[in-house]
N, C-alpha and C positions, 0 to 999 in steps of 0.2 A: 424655193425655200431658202431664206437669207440666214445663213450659219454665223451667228452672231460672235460665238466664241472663237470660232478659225478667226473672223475678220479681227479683232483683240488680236489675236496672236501676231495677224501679219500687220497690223499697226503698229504693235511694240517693237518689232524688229527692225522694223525699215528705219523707225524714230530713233533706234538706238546705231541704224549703221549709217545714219547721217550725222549723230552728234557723235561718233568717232572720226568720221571724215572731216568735219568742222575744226576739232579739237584736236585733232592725230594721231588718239590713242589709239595706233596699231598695239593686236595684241590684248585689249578688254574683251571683244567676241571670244576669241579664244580660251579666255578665263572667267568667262560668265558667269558659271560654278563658286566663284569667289569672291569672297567681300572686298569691296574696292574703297582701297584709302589713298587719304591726301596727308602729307605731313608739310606742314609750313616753320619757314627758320622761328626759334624759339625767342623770346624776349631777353633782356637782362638789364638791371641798373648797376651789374659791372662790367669791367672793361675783358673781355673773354671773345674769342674766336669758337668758344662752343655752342652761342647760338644756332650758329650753321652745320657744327660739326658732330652735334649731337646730334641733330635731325638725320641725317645721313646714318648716322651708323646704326641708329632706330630704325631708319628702311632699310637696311641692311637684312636684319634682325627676324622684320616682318616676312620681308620676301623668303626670306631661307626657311621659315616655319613652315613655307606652302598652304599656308590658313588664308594669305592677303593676294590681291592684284591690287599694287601700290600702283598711281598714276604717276606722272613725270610731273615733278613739283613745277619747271619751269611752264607746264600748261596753266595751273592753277594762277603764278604770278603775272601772264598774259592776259587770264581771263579779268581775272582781281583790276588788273588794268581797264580791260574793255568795260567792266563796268560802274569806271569810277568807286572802286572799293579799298577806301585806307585799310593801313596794317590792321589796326584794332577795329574794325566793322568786318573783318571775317568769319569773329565766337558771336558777334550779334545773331539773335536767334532768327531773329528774319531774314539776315545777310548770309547767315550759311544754309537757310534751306534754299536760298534762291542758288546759291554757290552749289551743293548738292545739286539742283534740277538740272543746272548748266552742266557741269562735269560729270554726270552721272555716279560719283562717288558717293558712298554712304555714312560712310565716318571722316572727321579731321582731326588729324594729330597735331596737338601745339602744345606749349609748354614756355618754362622761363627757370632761366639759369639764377639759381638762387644765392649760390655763392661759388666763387673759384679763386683759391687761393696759391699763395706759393711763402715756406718760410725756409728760412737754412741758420742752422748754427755750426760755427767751428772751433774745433777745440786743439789744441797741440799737446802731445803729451810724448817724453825723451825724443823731441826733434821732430815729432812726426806730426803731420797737419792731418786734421781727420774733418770734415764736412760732411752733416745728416739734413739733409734736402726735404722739405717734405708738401708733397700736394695735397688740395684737396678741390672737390670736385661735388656740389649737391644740386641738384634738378627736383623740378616739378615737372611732369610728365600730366597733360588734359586733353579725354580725348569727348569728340564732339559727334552726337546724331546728327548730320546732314538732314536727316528725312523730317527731323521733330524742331531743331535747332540746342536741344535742351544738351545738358551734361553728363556726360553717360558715366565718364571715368575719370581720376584723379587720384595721383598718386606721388612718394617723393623716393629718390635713391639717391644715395651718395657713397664715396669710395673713398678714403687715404690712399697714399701710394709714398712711401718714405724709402729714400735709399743713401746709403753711405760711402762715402767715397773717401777714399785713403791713397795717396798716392796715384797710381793708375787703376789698381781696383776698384769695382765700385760691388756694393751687396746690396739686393732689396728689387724696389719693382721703381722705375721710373714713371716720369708722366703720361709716357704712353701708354698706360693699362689702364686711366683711369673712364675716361671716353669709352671705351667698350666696355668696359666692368658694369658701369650704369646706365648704358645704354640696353645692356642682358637682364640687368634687374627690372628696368621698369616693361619691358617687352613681355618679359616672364611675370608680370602683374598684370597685366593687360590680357595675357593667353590664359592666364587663371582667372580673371575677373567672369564671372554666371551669366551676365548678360551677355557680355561679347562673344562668349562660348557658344552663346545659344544662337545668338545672329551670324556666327560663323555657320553653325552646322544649320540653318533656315539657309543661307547662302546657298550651299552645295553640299552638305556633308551626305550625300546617296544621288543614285540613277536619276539622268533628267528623266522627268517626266512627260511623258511624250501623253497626246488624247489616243481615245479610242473609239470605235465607230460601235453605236449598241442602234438597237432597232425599237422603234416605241411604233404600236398598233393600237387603237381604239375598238370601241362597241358601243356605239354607233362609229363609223367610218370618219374622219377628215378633222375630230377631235382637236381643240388647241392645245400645243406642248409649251408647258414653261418649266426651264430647270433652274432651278438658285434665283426665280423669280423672274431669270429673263425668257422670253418670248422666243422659241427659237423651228416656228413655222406648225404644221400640222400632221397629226398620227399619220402614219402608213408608209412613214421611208425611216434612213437612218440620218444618226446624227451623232455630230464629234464631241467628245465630253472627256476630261480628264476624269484618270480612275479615280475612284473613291468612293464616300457616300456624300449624295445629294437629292436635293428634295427634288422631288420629280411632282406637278401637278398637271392634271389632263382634264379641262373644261369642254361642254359645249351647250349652248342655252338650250334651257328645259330640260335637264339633266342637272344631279346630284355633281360638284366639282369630286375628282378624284386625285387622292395625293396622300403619297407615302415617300418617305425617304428611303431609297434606293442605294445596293452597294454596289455600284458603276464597274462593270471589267471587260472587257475586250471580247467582244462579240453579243454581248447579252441582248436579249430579245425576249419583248412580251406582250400583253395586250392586256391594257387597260378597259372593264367593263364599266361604263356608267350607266347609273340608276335615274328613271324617270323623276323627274322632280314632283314632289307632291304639297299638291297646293290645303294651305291650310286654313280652313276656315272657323272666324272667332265668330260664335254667337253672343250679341249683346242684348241682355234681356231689361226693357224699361217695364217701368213697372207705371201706369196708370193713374 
């Protein structure tokens, strides 16, 4: 009896502990349970060091939510290599599901720095110099289905950060809050966006699912078993099946097929009775 669904299972695995060995991602096994993302440096047509450093504090952001298993962006840039893929053929819809098969990640995060500014005015007043510094910082934040190619999310945050400086005092918030202020905001629009919520908790959000062994008997004896259509040997032993409900159908020639959808759990056992087939005969009456 060839167990069709065990061998699925040990296919998937083996194929997934080889594309970790290939790739290096120690550490995906281990977080199976979780949706795995790639974030790639962001674009910008100004002169900003946030391309890179947004990214970063984005994965940051992910990883500490315990929702994500972020992959090591420098695999993604090795691969992108190996397959002859410029920067901008990675949101191509075909170039990220290939990008997807290869790394096994499901989502990419990319984005482009839309504006990053810096202004200061000074003022003196009874002798005294006063300087109001002021940042600013706005982001596009795009995140991408690996599995589909298509756009799953898109979103924009941005921060001021103005501080004043008199002397050796300074009041206010520097430029160093502005990189993580909107790196939180779009993180926290992405952990609120319905779909990704929904592919997080499909990821892992409850007990892996382990199969279970139920017992399928016929009437007549040796009966074919198919469950969800696949073919998985003949009545009278057991067989591994995740719990749930699934169509169970029990054929054998000259016999009625028999099939009911079944609610699958951990030990179940029963016997399928099929019906002689009854042959039908059409009288056709000519007429003279």
């Amino acid at each position: 009896m060839i167990n069709v669904q065990g061998c699925k299972h040990t296919i998937y695995h083996s194929a997934k502990v080889l594309l970790c060995l290939v790739l290096g991602c120690s550490g995906s096994l281990a977080h199976a349970d979780l949706l795995r993302v790639i974030a790639v440096d962001f674009t910008s047509s100004v002169g900003t060091n946030y391309t890179k450093r947004l990214p970063e504090l984005i994965v940051d952001e992910l990883v500490n939510s315990g929702d994500f298993d972020v992959l090591e962006r420098g695999k993604l840039t090795s691969l992108a290599r190996e397959l002859n893929f410029q920067a901008g053929a990675l949101v191509d819809p075909g170039k990220a599901v290939q990008i997807g098969s290869m790394s096994g990640a499901e989502l990419l995060i990319t984005g482009n720095i839309i504006e990053n500014t810096r202004s200061s005015k000074t003022a003196t007043s009874y002798g005294i110099k006063s300087t109001v510094t002021r940042h600013y910082l706005k982001a596009r934040i795009e995140v991408i289905d690996l599995t589909t190619g298509s756009k799953l999310f898109s979103n924009v945050a941005d921060d001021t950060a103005v501080v004043k400086t008199t002397g050796l005092n300074a009041v206010g918030r520097g430029e160093g809050t502005l990189g993580p202020n909107v790196a939180s905001q779009l993180v926290d629009a992405i952990l609120t966006n319905k779909r990704i919520k929904r592919m997080v908790e499909n990821a892992g959000g409850g007990e892996v699912v382990e199969p279970v062994m139920i017992t399928i008997n016929s009437n007549p004896e040796g009966a074919d078993v198919e469950i969800d259509g696949v073919y998985l040997g003949n009545a009278g032993g057991e067989f591994e099946v995740n719990p749930g409900v699934h169509e169970i159908l029990v054929s054998m020639p000259g016999f009625e097929t028999w099939s009911k959808k079944v609610k699958v759990r951990d030990g179940l056992s029963f016997t399928a009775t099929l019906s002689e087939a009854v042959d039908q005969k059409i009288e056709i009456q000519v007429e003279q």
